[in-house]
Structures are given as structure tokens and as C-alpha cells.
N, C-alpha and C positions, 0 to 999 in steps of 0.2 A: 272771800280772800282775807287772808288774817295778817293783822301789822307785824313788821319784819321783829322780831328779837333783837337787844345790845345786851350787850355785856360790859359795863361801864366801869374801868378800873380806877378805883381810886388812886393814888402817889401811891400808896402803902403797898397795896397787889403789883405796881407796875415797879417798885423797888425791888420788891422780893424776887418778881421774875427776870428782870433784868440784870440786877447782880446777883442773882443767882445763889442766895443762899440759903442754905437746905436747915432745916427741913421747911422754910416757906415757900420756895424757888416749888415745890414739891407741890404743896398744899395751891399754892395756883396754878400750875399746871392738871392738877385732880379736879377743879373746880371749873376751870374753863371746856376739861374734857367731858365733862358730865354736862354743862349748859349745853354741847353742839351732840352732842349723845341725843338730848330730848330735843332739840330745835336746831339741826347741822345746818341756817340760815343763818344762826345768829351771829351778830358783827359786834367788832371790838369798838368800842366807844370811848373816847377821851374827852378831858377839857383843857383848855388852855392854863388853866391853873395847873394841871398835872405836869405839863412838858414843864411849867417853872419850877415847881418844887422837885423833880427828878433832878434837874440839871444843878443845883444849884451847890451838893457836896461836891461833885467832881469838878463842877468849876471852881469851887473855893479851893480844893486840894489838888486841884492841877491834875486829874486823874486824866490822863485825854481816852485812855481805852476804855473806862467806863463810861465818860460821856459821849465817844465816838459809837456804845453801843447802844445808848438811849436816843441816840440823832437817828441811828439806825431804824430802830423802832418805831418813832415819830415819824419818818419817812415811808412806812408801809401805804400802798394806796389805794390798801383796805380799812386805815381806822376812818372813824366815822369821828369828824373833830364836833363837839358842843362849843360854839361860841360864848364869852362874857358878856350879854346883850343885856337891855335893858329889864328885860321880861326877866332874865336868871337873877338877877340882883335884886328885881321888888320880889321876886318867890325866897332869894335865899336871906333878905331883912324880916320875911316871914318865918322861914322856918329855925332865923338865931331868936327873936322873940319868942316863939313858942318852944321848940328844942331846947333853949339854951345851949346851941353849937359853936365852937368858936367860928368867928367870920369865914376861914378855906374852909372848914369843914361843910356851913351850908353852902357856902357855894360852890362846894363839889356836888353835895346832894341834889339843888338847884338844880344844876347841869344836867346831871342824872336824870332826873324827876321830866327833863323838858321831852325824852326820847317815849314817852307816854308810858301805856302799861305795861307793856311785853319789853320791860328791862330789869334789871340783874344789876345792883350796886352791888363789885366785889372790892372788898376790903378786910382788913385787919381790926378796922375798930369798933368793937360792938356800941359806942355812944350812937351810933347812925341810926340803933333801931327805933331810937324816940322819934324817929322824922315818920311821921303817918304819911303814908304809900310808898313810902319807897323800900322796893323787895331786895333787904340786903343778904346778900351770901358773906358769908364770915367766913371769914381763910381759919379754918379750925388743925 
């Protein structure tokens, strides 16, 4: 039996999908249709870091339809949340030491890295590909 598939969206993939704008809105849509193409088990993966950094323009700009569309999202109950636990924080003061990533960035990867092999970091920022093992998909 083989471990389930995530699809682990960084801030940057769940921005672009959720405000929707093209040509990224696009480029993760192509990218999450192609993960459930080869693996249609695979599940969407978040961390708690992401729902703060999503929410955090539209709460400053008082946007409420864009953050009433990111609560939306975050309410699905199919993501699969990664906790901020002890274990993600000694792995992502490993991989700012060795990466050189700023602090959210490993501990996005962290996060990522904790859903074992059969995961899929999707993002925007090619800096992640320094982080050894974690299989990033770049929103190209």
C-alpha cells in the first residue's frame, strides 16, 4: 500500500489561486491538475503559517470579499492542516542554517517535509529548491 500524496501549497500558490490572478491563478490550477492526473488521491496540504500570511493583506485593506474567500478555502474539510509543533521548528532552525531561508520560508518547507515522501511543495519561489528533499513544483 503506498503513502497517500499532498500537495502542499505555499502563501504564494494559495494567493495566486485564491485572488485569482492570471496568468498565476492559471499556472496553479495546471499544476495541481497535473499532481491528481498522476496521483487523483492526492490531498491539499496546508500550514498554519499560510492561513496567517493569506489573511493578513485583506485584513489590513479591509478587503472582506477576499478574505471571506480565503476563510472559505480554509474551511474546506479536505485540507490536510500541518501543525507549528515542536518537531517543525527543530527541522525548520535546520533547514534556515543550512538553506539560508528566511525563518516563514523554512517553516513552510518544515511543514511540507513533515507529510513524508509522496509530497509536492507548490510555490512561486525557486529559493525552496536549496532545501534537500523537499519535491518543489514551481508555478512556472
Amino acid at each position: 500500500m503506498s503513502s497517500p500524496a499532498f500537495a502542499f501549497l505555499d502563501a504564494s500558490a494559495l494567493i495566486y489561486l485564491v485572488e485569482a490572478g492570471e496568468p498565476f491563478a492559471a499556472r496553479v490550477r495546471r499544476e495541481l491538475g497535473a499532481l491528481l492526473e498522476s496521483a487523483p488521491s492526492t490531498a491539499v496540504a496546508l500550514s498554519r503559517l499560510t492561513w496567517l500570511e493569506c489573511r493578513i493583506r485583506p485584513l489590513r485593506e479591509g478587503d472582506t470579499q477576499v478574505l471571506a474567500a480565503f476563510d472559505a478555502f480554509f474551511a474546506r474539510p479536505d485540507i490536510v492542516w500541518v501543525e507549528l509543533d515542536a518537531q517543525v521548528v527543530e527541522l525548520a532552525t535546520a533547514i534556515r542554517a543550512l538553506a539560508r531561508l528566511k525563518t516563514p520560508d523554512a517553516l513552510q518547507a518544515a511543514c511540507c517535509l513533515q507529510l513524508g515522501p509522496a509530497h509536492h511543495f507548490v510555490t512561486g519561489d525557486a529559493a525552496f529548491r536549496k532545501v534537500k528533499g523537499l519535491n518543489v513544483r514551481l508555478l512556472k
